[in-house]
matplotlib code that plots the C-alpha trace (Angstrom):
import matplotlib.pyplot as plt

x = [126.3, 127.2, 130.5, 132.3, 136.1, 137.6, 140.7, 143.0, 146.5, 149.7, 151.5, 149.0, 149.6, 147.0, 144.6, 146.2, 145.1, 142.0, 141.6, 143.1, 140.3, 136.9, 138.9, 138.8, 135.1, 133.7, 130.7, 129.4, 128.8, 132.0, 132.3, 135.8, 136.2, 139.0, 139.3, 139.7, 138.4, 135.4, 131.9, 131.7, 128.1, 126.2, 127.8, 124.5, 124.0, 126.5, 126.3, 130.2, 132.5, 136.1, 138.8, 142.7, 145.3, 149.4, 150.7, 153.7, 157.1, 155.1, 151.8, 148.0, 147.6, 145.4, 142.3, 142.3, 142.3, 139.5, 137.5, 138.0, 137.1, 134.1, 132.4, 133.1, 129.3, 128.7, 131.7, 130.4, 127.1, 128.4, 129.9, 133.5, 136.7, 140.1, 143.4, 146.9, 149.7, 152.7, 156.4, 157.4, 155.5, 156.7, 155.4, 151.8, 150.2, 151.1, 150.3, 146.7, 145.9, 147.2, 144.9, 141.3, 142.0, 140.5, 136.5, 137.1, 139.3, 137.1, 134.2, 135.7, 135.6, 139.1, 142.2, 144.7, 148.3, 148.6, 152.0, 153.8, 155.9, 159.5, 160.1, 161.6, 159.9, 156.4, 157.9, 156.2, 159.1, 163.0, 162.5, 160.8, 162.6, 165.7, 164.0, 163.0, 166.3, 167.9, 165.1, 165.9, 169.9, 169.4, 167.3, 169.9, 172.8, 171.3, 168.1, 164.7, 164.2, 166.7, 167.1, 169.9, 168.5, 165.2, 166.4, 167.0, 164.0, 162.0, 158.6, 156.3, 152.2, 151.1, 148.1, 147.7, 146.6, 144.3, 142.5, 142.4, 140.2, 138.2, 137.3, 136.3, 134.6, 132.0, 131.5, 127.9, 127.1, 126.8]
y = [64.7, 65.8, 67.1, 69.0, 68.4, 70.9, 70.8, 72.7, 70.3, 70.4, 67.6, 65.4, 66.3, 68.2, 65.0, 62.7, 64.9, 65.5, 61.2, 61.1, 63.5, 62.0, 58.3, 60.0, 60.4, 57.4, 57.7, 60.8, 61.2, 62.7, 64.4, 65.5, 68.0, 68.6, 72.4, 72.6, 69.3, 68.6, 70.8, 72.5, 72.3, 74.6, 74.6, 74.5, 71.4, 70.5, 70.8, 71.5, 72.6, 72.4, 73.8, 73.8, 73.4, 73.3, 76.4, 76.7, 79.2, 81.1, 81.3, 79.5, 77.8, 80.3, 78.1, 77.6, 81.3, 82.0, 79.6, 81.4, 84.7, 83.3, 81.9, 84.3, 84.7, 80.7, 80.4, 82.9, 81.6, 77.9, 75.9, 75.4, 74.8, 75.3, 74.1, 74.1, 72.0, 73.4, 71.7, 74.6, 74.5, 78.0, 79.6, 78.2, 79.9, 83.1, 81.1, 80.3, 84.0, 85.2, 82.5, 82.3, 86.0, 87.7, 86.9, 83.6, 82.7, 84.3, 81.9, 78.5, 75.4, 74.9, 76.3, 73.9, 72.9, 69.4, 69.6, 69.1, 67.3, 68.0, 65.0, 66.1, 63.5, 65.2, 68.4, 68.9, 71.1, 71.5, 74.9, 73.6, 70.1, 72.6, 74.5, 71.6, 69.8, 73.2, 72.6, 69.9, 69.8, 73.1, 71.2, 68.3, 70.4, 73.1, 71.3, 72.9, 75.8, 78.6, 76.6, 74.8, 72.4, 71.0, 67.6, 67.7, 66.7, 66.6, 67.6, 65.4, 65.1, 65.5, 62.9, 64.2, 67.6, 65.9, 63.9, 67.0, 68.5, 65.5, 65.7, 69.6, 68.7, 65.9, 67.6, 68.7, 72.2, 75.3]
z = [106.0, 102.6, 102.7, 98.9, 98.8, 96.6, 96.1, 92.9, 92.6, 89.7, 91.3, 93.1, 96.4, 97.1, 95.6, 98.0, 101.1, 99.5, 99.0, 102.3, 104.2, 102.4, 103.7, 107.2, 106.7, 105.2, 107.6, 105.5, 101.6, 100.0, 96.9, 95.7, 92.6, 91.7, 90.0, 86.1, 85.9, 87.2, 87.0, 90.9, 91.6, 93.7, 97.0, 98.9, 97.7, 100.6, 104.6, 104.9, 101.9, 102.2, 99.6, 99.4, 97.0, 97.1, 97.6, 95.2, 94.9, 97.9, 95.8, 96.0, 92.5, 90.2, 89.8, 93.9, 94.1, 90.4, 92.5, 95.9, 94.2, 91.9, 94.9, 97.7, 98.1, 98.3, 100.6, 103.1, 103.7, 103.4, 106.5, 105.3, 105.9, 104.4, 103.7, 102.1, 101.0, 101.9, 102.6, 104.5, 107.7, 109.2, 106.5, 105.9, 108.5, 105.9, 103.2, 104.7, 105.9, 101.8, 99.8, 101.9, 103.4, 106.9, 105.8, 104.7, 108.0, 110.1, 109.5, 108.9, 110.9, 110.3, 108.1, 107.8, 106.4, 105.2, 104.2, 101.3, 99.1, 97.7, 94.9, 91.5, 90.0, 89.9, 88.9, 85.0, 84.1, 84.0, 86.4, 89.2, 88.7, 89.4, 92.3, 94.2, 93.6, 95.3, 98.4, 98.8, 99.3, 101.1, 103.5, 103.1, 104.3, 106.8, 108.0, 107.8, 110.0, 111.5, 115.0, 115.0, 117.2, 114.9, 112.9, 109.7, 108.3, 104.3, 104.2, 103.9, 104.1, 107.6, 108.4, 111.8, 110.4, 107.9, 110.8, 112.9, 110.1, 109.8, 113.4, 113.0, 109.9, 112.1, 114.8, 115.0, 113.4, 116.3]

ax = plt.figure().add_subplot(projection="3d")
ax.plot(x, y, z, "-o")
ax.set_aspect("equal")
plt.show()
């Protein structure tokens, strides 16, 4: 199966989960492009098309959602799937449903979060070096969620979610 990974990143998250998924499905011929980078061929040239990209200060990144818009047509016909990196898990499924959108959703083979990253040390610029810093020690002093009971714990990249798709992404077309 030829299988398009597209994926739009800033920090490299969103590369690693895209490395990460074509490594779950070595079986198949993988293609990964990233956007603003690489020349996006004609996505039926592919049996299964997936595209993601960090979601960032509770937005998609810009050429995630040029590409989204410039090949709505492409997308709908195509088999596809979808995902996000996002370090705030109760908020992806929001996140998914904003970027991709009802038509999208409402074909693909999977829509996903893959989690995300909080490290000031990706951060290009002072602003988001000082955003994530204040993440991060809100997460440090009050945990991650609203419920008292949940463990204190930094976001991270969630490899069980990036398997999950893998598996969605083999199974045999229907």
């Amino acid at each position: 199966m030829k299988i398009a990974v597209i994926y739009a990143t800033k920090t490299g998250t969103s590369r690693e989960c895209a490395e990460r998924l074509g490594n779950c499905l070595q079986r198949h011929e993988v293609s990964l492009f990233e956007l603003g980078k690489d020349n996006i061929p004609s996505l039926s040239d592919f049996d299964t098309v997936v595209a993601g990209g960090a979601v960032r200060f509770g937005k998609a990144d810009k050429r995630l959602r040029r590409f989204l818009k410039e090949r709505k047509d492409e997308l709908n016909t195509a088999r596809a799937g979808y995902f996000v990196c996002c370090a705030f898990a109760d908020l992806a499924e929001e996140y998914i449903k904003d970027t991709f959108g009802a038509e999208l959703l409402g074909r693909a083979i999977f829509a996903a979060n893959f989690g995300g990253e909080l490290k000031t040390s990706k951060q290009k610029n002072i602003f988001a070096k000082l955003a994530v810093r204040a993440m991060i020690n809100d997460i440090e002093e009050n945990g991650d969620s609203d419920d008292e009971s949940e463990a204190r714990v930094m976001p991270g990249i969630v490899p069980e979610a990036i398997a999950g798709a893998a598996e969605k992404i083999t199974k045999t077309k229907g």
